[in-house]
C-alpha positions as a LaTeX table, in Angstrom:
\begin{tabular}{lrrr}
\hline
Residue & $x$ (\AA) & $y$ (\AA) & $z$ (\AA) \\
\hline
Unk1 & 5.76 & 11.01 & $-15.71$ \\
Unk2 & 8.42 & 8.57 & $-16.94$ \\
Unk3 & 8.59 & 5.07 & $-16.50$ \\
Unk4 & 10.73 & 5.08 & $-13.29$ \\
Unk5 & 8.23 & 7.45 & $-11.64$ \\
Unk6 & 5.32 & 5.07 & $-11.77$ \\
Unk7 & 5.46 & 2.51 & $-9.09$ \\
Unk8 & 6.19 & $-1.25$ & $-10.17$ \\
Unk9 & 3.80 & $-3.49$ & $-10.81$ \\
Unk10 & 5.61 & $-6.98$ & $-11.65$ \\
Unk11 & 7.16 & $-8.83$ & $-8.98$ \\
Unk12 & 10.16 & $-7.29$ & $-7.61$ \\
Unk13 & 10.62 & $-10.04$ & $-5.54$ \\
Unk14 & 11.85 & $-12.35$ & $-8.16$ \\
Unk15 & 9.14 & $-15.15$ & $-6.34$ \\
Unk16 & 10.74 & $-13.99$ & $-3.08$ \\
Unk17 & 7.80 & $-12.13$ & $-1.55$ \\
Unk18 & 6.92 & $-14.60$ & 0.98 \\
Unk19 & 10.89 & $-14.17$ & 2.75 \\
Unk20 & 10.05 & $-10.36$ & 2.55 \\
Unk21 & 6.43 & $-10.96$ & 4.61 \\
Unk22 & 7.91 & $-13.69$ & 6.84 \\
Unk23 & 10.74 & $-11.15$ & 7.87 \\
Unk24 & 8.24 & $-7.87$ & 8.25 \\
Unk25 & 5.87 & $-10.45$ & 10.33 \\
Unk26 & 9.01 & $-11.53$ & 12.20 \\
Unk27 & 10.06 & $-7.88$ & 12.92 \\
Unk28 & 6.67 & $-7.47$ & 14.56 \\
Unk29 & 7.05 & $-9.99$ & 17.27 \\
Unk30 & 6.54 & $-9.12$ & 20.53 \\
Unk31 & 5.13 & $-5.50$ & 20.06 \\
Unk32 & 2.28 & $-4.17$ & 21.24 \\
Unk33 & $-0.42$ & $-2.06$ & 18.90 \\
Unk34 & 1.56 & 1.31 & 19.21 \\
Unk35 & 5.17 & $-0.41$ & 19.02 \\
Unk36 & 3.88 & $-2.30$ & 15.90 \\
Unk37 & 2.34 & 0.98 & 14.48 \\
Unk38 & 5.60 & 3.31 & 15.14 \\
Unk39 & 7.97 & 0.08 & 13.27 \\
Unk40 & 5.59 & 0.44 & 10.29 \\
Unk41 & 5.75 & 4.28 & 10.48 \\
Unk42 & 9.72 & 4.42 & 10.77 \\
Unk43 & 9.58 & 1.44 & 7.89 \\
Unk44 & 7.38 & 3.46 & 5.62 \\
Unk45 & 9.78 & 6.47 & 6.09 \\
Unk46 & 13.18 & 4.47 & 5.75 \\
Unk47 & 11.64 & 2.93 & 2.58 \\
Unk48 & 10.13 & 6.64 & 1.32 \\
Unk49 & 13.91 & 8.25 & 1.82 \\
Unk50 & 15.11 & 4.96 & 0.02 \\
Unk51 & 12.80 & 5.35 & $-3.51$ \\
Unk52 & 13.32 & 9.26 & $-3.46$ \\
Unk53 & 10.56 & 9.68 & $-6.24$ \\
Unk54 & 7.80 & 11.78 & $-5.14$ \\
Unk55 & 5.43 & 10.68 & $-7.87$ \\
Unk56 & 6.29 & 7.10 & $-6.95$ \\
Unk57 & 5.21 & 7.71 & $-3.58$ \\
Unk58 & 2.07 & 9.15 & $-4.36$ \\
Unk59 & 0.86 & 6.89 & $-6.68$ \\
Unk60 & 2.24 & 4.02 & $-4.05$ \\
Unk61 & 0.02 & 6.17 & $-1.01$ \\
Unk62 & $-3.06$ & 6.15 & $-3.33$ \\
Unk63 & $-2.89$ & 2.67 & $-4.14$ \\
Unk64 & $-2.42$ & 1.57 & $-0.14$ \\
Unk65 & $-5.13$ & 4.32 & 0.27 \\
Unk66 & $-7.76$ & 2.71 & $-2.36$ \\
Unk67 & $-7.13$ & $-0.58$ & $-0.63$ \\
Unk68 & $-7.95$ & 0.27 & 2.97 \\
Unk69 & $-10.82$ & 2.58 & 2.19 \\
Unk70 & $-12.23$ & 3.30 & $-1.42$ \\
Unk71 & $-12.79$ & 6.94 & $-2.08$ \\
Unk72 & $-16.23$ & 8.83 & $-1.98$ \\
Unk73 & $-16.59$ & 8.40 & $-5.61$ \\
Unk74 & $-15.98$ & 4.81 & $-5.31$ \\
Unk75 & $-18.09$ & 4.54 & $-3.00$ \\
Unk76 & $-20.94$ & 5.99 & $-4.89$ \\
Unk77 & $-19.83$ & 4.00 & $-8.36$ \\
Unk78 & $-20.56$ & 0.90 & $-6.15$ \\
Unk79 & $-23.63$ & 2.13 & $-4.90$ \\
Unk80 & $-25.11$ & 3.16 & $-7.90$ \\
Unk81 & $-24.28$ & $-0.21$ & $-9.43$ \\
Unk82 & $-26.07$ & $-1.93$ & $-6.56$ \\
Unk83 & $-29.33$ & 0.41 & $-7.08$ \\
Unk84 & $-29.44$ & $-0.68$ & $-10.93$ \\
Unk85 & $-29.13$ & $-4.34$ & $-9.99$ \\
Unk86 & $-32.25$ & $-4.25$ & $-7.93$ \\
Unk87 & $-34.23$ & $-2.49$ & $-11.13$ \\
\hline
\end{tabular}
């Protein structure tokens, strides 16, 4: 995988993240649950069409994935760690 298949980590914001949150939070105004899930779905895919790098995506899905629920072995890492702190 070459460097412009890997997902960026530094701030591509230039310190301009907040405008970019403000604006998504903004663009959510006034929806209900589903109307607020289909925006993010249609934003996702705009965005997906937009990067065009498969590998980018995946690692980017993984990463969102990881962050809303850690994976079975993750989950068992933590719990082992939790067994040998009681020993």
């Amino acid at each position: 995988m070459t460097s412009s298949e890997k997902i960026r980590r530094q701030d591509g914001f230039a310190g301009r993240g907040d405008d970019f949150y403000e604006a998504l939070l903004a663009a959510h105004e006034g929806l209900d649950d589903n109307e607020s899930a289909a925006l993010n779905a249609r934003l996702v895919l705009l965005l997906a069409n937009h990067i065009g790098s498969l590998p980018v995506l995946r690692e980017a899905l993984a990463l969102a994935r990881a962050g809303v629920r850690p994976s079975e072995q993750d989950r068992d890492a933590a719990s082992n760690k939790k067994q040998d702190e009681r020993k």
